[in-house]
Rosetta silent file (secondary structure, phi, psi, omega in degrees, C-alpha in Angstrom):
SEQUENCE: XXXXXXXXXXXXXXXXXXXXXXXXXXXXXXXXXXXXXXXXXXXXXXXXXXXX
SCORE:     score description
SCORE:     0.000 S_00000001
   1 L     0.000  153.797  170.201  159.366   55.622   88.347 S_00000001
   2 L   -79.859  154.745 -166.812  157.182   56.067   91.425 S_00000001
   3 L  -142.165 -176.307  171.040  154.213   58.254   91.379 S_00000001
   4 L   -93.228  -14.706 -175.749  151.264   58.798   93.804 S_00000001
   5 L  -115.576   92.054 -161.378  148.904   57.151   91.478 S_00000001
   6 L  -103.470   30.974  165.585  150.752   53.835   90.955 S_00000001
   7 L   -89.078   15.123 -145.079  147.908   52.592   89.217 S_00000001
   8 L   -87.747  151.579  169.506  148.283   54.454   85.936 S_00000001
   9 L   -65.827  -43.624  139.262  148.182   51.901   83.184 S_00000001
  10 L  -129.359  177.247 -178.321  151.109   53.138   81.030 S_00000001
  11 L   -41.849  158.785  168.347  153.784   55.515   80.844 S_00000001
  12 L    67.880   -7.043 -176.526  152.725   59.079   80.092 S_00000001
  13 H   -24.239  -77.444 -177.735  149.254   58.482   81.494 S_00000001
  14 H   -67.840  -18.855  169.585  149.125   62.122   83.099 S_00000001
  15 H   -54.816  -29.109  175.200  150.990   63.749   80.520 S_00000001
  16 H  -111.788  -17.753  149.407  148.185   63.226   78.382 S_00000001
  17 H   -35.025  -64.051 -155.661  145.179   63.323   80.406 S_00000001
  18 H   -49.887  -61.290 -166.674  145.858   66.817   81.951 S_00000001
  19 H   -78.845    3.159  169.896  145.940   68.613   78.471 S_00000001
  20 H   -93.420  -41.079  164.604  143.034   66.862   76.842 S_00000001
  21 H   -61.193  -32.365 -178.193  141.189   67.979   79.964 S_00000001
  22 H   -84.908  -37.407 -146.504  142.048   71.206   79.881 S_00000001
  23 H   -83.466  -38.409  179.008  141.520   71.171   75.990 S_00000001
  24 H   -70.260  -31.228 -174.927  137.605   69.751   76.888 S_00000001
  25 H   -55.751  -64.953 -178.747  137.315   72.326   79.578 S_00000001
  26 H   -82.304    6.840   46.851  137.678   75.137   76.918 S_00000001
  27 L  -148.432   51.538 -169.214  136.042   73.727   74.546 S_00000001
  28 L  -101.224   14.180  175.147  138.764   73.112   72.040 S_00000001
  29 L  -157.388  141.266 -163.415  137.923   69.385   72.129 S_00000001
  30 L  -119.058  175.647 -119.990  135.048   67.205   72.530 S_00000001
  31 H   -87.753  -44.829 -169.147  134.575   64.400   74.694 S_00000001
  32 H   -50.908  -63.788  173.932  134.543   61.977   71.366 S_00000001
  33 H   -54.105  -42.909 -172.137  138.008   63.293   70.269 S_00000001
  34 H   -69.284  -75.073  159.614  139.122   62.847   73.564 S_00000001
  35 H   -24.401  -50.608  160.226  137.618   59.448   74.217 S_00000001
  36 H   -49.620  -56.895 -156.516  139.422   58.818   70.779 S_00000001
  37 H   -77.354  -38.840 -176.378  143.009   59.877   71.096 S_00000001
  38 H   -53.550  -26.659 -169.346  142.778   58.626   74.981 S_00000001
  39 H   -92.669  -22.108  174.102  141.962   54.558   73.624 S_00000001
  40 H   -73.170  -34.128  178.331  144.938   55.199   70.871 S_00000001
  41 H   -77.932  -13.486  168.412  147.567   56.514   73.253 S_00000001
  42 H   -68.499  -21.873 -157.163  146.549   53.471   75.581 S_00000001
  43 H  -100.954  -62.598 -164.047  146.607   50.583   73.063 S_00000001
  44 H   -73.256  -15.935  153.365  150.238   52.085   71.539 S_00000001
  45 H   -55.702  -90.989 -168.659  151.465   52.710   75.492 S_00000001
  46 H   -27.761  -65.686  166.954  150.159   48.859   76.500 S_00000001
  47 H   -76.056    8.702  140.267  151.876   47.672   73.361 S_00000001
  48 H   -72.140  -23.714  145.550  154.932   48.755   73.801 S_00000001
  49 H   -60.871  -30.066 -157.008  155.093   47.964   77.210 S_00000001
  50 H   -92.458  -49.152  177.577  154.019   44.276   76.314 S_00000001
  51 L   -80.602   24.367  159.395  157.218   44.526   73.781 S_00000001
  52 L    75.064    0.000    0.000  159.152   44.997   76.410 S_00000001
């Protein structure tokens, strides 16, 4: 689908940004954890894109 940012690397990109951001904001998550779960939902988005 088209978006305004049609640079996002895989699917769900902002779905999972927003609420990890919000989650660092209040401090219910720290930047590490974040930094974490953000390179796992990228590598299992990217491969799964790659498998077609």
């Amino acid at each position: 689908s088209l978006s305004f940012y049609p640079d996002y690397p895989i699917p769900g990109f902002l779905d999972f940004i927003q609420p990890g951001m919000q989650a660092m904001s209040n401090g219910n998550m720290t930047a590490e954890d974040w930094t974490r779960d953000l390179q796992a939902f990228y590598d299992d988005g990217r491969d799964a894109t790659l498998a077609g």
